[in-house]
C-alpha atoms as one frame of an Amber mdcrd trajectory, in Angstrom:
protein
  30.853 -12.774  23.243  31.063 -10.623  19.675  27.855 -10.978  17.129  30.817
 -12.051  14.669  31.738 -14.896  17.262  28.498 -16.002  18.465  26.856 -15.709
  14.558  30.198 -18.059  13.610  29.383 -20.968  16.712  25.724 -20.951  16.035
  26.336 -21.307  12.077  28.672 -24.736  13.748  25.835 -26.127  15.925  23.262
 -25.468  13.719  22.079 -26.992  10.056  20.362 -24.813   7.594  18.492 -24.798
   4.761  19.385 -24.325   1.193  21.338 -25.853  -2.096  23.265 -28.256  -1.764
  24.360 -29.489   1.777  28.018 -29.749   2.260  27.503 -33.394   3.357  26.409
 -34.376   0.251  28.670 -32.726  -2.250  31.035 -35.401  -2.466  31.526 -37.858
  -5.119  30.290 -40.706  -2.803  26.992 -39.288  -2.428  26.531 -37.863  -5.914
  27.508 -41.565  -7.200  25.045 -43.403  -4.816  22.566 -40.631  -5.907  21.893
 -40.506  -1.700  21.968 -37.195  -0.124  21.061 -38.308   3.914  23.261 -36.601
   6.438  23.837 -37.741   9.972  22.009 -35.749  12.531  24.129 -34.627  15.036
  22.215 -35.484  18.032  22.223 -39.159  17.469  24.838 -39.539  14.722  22.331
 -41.324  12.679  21.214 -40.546   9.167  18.235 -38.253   9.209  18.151 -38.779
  13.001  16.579 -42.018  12.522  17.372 -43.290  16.073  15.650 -40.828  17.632
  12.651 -41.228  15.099  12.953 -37.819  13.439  12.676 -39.408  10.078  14.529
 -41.636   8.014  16.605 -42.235   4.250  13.932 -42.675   1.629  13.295 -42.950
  -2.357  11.922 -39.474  -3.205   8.480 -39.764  -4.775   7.864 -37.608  -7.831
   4.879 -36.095  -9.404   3.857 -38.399 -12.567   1.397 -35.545 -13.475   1.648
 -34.003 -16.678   3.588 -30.312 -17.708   2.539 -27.740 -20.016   3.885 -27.245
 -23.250   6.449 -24.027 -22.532   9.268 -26.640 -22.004   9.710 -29.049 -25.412
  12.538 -31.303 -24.396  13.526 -33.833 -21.688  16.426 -35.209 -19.964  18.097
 -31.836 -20.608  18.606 -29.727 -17.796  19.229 -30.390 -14.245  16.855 -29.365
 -12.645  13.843 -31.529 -14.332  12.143 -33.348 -11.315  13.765 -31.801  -8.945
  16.425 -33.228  -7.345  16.850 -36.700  -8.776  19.593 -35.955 -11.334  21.790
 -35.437  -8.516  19.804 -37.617  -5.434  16.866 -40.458  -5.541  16.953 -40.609
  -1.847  17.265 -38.100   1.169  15.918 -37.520   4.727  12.000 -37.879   5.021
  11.313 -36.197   8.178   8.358 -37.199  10.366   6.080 -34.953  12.774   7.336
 -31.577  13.324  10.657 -32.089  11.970  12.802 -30.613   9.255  15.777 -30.100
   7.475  18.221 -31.861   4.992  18.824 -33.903   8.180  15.811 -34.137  10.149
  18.085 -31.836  12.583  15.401 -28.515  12.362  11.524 -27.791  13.072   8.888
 -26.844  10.504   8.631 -23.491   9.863   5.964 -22.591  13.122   7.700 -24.920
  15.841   9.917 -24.395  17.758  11.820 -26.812  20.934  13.578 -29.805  21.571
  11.003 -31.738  20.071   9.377 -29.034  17.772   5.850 -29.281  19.500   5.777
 -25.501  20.607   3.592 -23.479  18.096   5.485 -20.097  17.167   3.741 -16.717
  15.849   6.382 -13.883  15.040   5.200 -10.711  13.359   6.502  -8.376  10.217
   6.302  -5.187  10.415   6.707  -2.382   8.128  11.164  -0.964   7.959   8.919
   2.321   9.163   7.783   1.360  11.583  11.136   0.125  13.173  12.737   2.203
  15.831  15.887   2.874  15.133  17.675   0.544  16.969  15.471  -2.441  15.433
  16.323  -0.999  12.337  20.106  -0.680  12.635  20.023  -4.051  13.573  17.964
  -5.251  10.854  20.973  -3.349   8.194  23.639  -4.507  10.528  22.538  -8.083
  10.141  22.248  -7.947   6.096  25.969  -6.986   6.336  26.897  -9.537   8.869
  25.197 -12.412   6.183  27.114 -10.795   3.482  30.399 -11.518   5.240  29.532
 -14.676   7.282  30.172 -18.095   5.471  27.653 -20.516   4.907  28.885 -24.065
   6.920  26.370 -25.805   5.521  25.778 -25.398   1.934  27.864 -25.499  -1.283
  26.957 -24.125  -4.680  27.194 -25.875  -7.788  29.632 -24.687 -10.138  28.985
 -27.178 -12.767  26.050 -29.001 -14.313  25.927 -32.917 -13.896  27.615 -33.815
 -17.278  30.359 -31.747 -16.575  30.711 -33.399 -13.169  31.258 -36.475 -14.987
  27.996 -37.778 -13.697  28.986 -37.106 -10.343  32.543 -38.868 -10.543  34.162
 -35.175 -10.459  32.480 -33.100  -7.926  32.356 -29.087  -9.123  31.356 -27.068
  -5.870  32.526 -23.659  -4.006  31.503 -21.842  -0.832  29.517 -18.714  -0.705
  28.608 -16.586   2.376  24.984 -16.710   3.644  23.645 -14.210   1.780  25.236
 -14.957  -2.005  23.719 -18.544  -1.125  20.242 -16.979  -1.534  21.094 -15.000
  -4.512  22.317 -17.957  -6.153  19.416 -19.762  -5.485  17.554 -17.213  -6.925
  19.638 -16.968 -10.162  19.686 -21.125 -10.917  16.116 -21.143  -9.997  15.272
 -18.784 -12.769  18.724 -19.344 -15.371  17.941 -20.595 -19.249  18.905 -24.340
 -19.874  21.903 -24.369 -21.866  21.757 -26.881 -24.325  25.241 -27.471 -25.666
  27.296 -24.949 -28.228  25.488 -21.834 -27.849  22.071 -22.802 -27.550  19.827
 -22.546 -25.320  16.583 -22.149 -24.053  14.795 -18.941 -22.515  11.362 -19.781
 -21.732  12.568 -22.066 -18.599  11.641 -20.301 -14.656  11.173 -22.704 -11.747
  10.307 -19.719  -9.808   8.574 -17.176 -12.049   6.199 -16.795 -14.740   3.579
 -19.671 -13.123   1.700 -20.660 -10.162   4.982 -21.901  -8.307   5.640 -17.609
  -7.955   3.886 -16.957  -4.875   5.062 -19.857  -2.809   8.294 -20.175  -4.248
   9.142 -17.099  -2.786   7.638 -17.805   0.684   9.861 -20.532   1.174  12.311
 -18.339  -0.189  11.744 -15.617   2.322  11.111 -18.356   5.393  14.780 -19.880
   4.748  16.616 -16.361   4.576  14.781 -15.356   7.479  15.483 -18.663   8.940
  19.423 -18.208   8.433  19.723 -14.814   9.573  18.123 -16.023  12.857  20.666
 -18.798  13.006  23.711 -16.734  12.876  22.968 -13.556  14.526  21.521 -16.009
  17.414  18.380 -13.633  17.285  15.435 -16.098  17.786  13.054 -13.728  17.019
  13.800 -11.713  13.624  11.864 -11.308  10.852  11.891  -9.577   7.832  10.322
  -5.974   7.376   8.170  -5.206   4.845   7.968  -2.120   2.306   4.357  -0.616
   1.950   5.305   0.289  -1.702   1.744   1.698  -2.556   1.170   4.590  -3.927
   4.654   6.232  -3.023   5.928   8.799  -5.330   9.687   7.786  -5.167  11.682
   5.111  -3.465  11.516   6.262  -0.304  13.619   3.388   1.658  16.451   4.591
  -0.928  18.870   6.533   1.527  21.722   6.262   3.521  19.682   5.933   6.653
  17.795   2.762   5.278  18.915   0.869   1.899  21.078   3.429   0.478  21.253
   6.653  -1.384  22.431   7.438  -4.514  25.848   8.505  -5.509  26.698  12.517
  -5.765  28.437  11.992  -8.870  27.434   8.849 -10.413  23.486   8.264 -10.030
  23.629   4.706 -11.220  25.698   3.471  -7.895  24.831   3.701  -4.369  26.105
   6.703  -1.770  29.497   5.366  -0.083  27.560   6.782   3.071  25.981   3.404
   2.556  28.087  -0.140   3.895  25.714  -1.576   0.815  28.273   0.684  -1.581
  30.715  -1.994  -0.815  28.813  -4.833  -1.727  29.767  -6.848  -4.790  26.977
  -8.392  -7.058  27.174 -12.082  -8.767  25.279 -14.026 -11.246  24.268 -10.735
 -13.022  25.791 -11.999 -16.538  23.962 -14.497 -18.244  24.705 -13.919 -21.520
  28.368 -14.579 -20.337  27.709 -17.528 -18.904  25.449 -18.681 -22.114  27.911
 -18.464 -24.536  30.273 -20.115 -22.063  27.455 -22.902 -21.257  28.433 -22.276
 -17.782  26.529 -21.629 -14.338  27.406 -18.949 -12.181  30.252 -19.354 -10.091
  29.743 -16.424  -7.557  32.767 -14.377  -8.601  32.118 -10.505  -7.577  30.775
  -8.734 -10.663  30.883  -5.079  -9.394  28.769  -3.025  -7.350  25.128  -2.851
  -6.867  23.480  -0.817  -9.528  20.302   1.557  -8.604  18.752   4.543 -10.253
  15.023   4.321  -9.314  12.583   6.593 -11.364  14.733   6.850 -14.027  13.059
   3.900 -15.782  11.296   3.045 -18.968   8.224   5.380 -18.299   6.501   3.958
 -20.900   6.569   0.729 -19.229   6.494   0.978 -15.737   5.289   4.845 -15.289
   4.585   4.804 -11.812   5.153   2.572  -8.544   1.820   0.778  -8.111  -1.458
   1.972  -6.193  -3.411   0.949  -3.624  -6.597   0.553  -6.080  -4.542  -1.547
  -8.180  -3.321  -3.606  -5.347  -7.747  -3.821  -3.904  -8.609  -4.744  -7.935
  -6.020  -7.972  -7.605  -7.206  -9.010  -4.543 -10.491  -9.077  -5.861  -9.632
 -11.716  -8.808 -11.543 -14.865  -7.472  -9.218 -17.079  -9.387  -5.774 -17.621
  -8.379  -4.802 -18.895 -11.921  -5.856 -19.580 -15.188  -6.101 -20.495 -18.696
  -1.871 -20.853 -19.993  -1.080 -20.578 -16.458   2.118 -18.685 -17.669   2.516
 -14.737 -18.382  -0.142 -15.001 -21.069  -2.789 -16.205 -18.319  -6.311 -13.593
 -18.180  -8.092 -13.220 -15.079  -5.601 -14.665 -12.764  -4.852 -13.618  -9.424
  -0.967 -14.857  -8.806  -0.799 -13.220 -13.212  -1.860  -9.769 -12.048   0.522
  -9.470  -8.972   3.374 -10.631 -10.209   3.069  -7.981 -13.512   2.344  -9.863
 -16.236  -1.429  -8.920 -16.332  -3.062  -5.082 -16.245  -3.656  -4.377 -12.709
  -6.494  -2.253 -13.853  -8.289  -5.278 -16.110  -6.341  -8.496 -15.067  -5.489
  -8.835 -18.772  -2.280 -10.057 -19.922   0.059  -7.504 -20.790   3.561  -8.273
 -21.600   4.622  -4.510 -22.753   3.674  -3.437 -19.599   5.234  -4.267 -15.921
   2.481  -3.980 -13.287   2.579  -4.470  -9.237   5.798  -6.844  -8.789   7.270
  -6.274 -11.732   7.152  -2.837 -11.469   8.889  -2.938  -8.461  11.717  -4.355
  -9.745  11.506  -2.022 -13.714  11.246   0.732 -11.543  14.177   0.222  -9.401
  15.991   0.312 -12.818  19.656  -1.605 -11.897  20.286  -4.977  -9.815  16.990
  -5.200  -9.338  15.402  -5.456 -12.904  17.336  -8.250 -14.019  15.601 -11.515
 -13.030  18.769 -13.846 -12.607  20.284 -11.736 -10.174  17.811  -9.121  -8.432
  18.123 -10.336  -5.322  21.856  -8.772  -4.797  19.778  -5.912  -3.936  18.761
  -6.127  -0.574  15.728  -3.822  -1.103  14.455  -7.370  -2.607  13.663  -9.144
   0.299  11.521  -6.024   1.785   9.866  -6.162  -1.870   9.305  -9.756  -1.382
   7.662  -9.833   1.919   4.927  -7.279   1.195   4.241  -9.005  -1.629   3.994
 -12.357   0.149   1.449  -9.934   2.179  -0.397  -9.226  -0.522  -0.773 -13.110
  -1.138  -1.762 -13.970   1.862  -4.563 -10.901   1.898  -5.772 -13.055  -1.301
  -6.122 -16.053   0.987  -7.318 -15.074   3.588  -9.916 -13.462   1.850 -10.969
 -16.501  -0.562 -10.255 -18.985   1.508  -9.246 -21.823  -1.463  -8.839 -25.172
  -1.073  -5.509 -27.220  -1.730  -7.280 -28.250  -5.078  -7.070 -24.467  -6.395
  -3.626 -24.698  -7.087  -2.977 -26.466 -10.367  -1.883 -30.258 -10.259  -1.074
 -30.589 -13.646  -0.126 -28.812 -16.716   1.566 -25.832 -15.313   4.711 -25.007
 -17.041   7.794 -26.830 -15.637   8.234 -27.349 -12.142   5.052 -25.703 -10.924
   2.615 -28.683 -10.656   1.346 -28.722  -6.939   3.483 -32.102  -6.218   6.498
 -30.491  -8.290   9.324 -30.050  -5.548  10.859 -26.564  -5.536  14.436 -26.298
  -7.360  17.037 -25.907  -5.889  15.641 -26.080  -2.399  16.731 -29.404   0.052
  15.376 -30.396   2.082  12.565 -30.661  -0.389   9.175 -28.626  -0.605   6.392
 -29.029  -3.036   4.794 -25.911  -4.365   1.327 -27.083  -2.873   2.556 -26.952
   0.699   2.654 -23.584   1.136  -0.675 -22.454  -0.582  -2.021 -22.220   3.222
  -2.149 -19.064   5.559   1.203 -17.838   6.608  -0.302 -18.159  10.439  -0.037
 -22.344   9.531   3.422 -21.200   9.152   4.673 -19.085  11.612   4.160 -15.733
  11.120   1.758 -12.895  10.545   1.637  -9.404   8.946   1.556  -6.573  11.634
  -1.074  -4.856   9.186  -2.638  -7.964   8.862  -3.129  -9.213  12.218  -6.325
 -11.047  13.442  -7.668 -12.789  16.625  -5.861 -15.354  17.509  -7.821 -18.770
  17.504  -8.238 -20.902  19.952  -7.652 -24.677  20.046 -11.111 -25.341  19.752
 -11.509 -23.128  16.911  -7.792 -24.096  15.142  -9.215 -28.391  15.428 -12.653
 -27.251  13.742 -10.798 -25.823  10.846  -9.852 -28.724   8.598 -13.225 -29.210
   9.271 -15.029 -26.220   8.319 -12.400 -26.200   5.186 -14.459 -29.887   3.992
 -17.595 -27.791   4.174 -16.932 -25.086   2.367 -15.646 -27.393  -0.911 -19.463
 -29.044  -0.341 -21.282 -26.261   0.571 -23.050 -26.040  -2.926 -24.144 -29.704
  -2.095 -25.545 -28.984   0.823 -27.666 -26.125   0.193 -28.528 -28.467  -3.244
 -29.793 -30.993  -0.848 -31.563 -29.113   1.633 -33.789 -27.240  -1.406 -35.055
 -30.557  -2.549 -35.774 -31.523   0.893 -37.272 -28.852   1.380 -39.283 -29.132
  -2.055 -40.249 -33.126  -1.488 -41.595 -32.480   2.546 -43.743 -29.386   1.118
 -44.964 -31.739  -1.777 -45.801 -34.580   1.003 -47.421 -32.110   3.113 -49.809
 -30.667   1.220 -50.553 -34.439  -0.406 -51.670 -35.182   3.252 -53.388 -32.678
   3.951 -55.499 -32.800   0.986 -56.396 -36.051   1.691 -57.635 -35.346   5.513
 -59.334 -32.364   3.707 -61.364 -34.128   1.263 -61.914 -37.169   4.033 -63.007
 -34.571   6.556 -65.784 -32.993   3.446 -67.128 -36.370   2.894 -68.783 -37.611
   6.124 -71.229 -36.094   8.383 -70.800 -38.849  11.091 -66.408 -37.834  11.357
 -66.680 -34.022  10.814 -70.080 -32.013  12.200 -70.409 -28.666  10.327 -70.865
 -27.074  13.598 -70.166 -28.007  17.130 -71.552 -26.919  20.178 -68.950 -25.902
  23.036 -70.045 -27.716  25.433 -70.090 -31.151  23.607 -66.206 -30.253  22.342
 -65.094 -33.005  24.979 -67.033 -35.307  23.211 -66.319 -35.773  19.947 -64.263
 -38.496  19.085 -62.710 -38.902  15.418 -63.497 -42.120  13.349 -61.540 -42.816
  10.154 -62.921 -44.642   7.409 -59.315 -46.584   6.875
């Protein structure tokens, strides 16, 4: 059987995850406000009949937002995803997916209960073969229709409220620039205005594990129709490299002979066409992005803004992040000091963690320095160099955890901009996630960092966690505790002894000054009490 014609019967057989699944983008659905599919096994909604989970009201975080975002009841994606659905699959045990029909990310099986580990490695570490196959798949998602998911073409309103359905299909890789595009796309709010300082995946705490759910779908999808069980997404090692050294023909493309702002035609990524790039277009239209090709991919690297991103970013920047102790802080936006997910994703000096918006640091000089597709937000992800980007930075994360070790309670429950409260779901993801979820080791999730691997725990070990996590947020307690224990037993000791001291000095009859060794035997102790 062909990769094209085994990629195409998987993509049948299988669901995914994404926008907005096909079996909901109807004007049924969008009227009842219901988005819970069938599962195929059973042909029950959310495969309730074989107890995979079931059609419920979606439960939104009541917990305040921070002041970036003045209005309300204006854009679509406010509390994620109830202007479109109240109710969709909740799936129980292991399960996922829009329909209960998939495992979490980690399980695998007929009844997702075997624990998976696969491992990233670094694209250089890739023989060639792996990493041919890695290119060839890219290409394959670029070409291969998404049978699941739909893209919205129109906001809510100009669906009628859901009475006029405005959808289109996109191949399996557009689907995930999309995403990346409405995640991060102003609010339009009517005529020509609208508002900038909107990003349900940038610019806040949401950053770090929006884009590892981000990276575990694509990855997910490119499994599902190459049929390869076992891929996963290479990393770039991006420290301290002098140029962009994954930019030829034999990895992510060259550049042009003639025109340096294009990629080599030696390169099948020359033919790719880019979408959601123009959103000043689509602003002044008060439109969304409808995936229409826009051109080609643009890509001069090092012939940036030197004055804001001089360099691609060093490993002694990199060490001085991970050694922020707090994950965020103060504004919890681009303006936030001292904070950890604030200095990685650029915003913040990665020499001084303070915030520096004339400057583009660590991620964000990445993407500056890349200097086409990749430096505009909305649609940077039409570069393929993105999702290498992406995963060592979602390395670099999970360095940061392992290494501090926080608690759930570290990220912020409430008054993060917009969307990136711990108990905000993710827009535009469904089935839904909540930013919190995936503040946890990546090894909870599946996967591991070749560069990063440890030990792997045993079950004894992997039950006492949870465990040893309870102790940690108490330690201070504890140690509290056992000092004034400590402090009271010395006081009571030396109270008693005093007292057998001075009882001891005060009669000749209990306590002889001297004693004879052979009449030891024979003493016997009287008290006075």
């Amino acid at each position: 059987m062909s990769l094209f014609a085994m990629g195409f019967l998987l993509v049948i057989l299988q669901p995914s995850t994404g926008q907005f699944p096909r079996a909901c983008a109807n004007t049924q659905s969008l009227l009842r406000k219901e988005c819970c599919p069938t599962w195929d096994g059973d042909g029950s909604p959310c495969g309730e009949l074989s107890s995979r989970g079931s059609c419920q009201n979606i439960l939104l975080s009541q917990t305040p937002l921070g002041p970036q975002f003045p209005f309300s009841g204006v854009d679509d994606r406010e509390d994620w995803p109830s202007v479109f659905y109240n109710r969709t699959c909740k799936c129980e045990g292991n399960f996922m997916g829009f329909n209960c029909g998939e495992c979490k990310f980690g399980f695998s099986g007929i009844n997702c209960t075997e624990r998976q580990l696969r491992m990233r490695r670094n694209i250089f570490q890739l023989t060639t073969s792996e990493k041919d196959k890695f290119l060839a798949y890219l290409n394959f998602a670029k070409n291969t229709p998404s049978q699941d998911y739909v893209i919205a073409i129109g906001t809510y309103t100009q669906m009628n409220n859901g009475s006029n359905p405005m959808f289109r299909n996109i191949n399996v890789y557009d689907l995930f620039v999309w995403m990346h595009y409405y995640a991060s796309r102003d609010t339009l709010l009517g005529g020509s205005n609208v508002w900038r300082d909107i990003d349900f995946a940038h610019e806040a705490p949401g950053f770090l594990p929006w884009h590892r759910v981000f990276l575990l779908m694509w990855e997910r999808e490119i499994q599902k129709i190459t049929g390869d069980e076992n891929f996963t997404i290479p990393y770039w090692d991006w420290r301290d490299a002098k140029n962009c050294v994954i930019c030829t023909d034999e990895y992510m493309g060259g550049r042009h002979p003639t025109n340096p702002n294009i990629l080599s035609p030696a390169s099948f990524f020359s033919s790719w066409q880019v979408i959601c790039t123009r959103s000043e277009e689509y602003n002044s239209q008060q439109a969304l992005c409808n995936a229409t090709g826009e051109g080609p991919i643009l890509r001069n690297p090092g012939n940036n803004d030197k004055s804001r991103t001089p360099r691609l970013p060093s490993s002694a920047e990199v060490e001085f992040c991970l050694s922020l102790t707090q994950y965020e802080s103060g504004s919890m936006d681009k303006m936030a000091n001292y904070s950890f997910r604030n200095t990685l994703e650029g915003f913040a000096d990665p020499r001084t963690a303070i915030s520096n918006t004339s400057q583009s640091g660590l991620h964000n000089a990445l993407h500056i320095y890349m200097n086409g597709s990749m430096s505009q937000v909305q649609g940077s992800a039409n570069d393929p160099i993105f999702v290498l980007h992406h995963a060592f930075v979602d390395s670099i994360f999970e360095q940061w955890l392992r290494r501090h070790r926080p608690m759930l309670e570290v990220y912020p429950a409430a008054n993060a901009p917009i969307g990136h409260n711990r108990e905000n779901y993710m827009v535009p993801f469904i089935p839904l996630y909540r930013n919190g979820e995936f503040f946890k080791s990546s090894r909870e999730l599946g996967y591991d960092y070749e560069y990063l691997q440890e030990p792997a725990l045993d079950s004894f070990q992997e039950f006492l966690i949870p465990y040893l996590r309870q102790a940690r947020q108490i330690w201070a307690w504890l140690v509290g505790a056992a000092v004034i224990g400590g402090i009271v037993t010395a006081v009571l000791t030396g109270l008693i002894l005093a007292c057998r001291k001075k009882r001891r000095g005060t009669s000749s009859e209990i306590q002889p000054l001297l004693i004879e060794s052979e009449d030891y035997n024979n003493i016997s102790y009287q008290s006075n009490f």
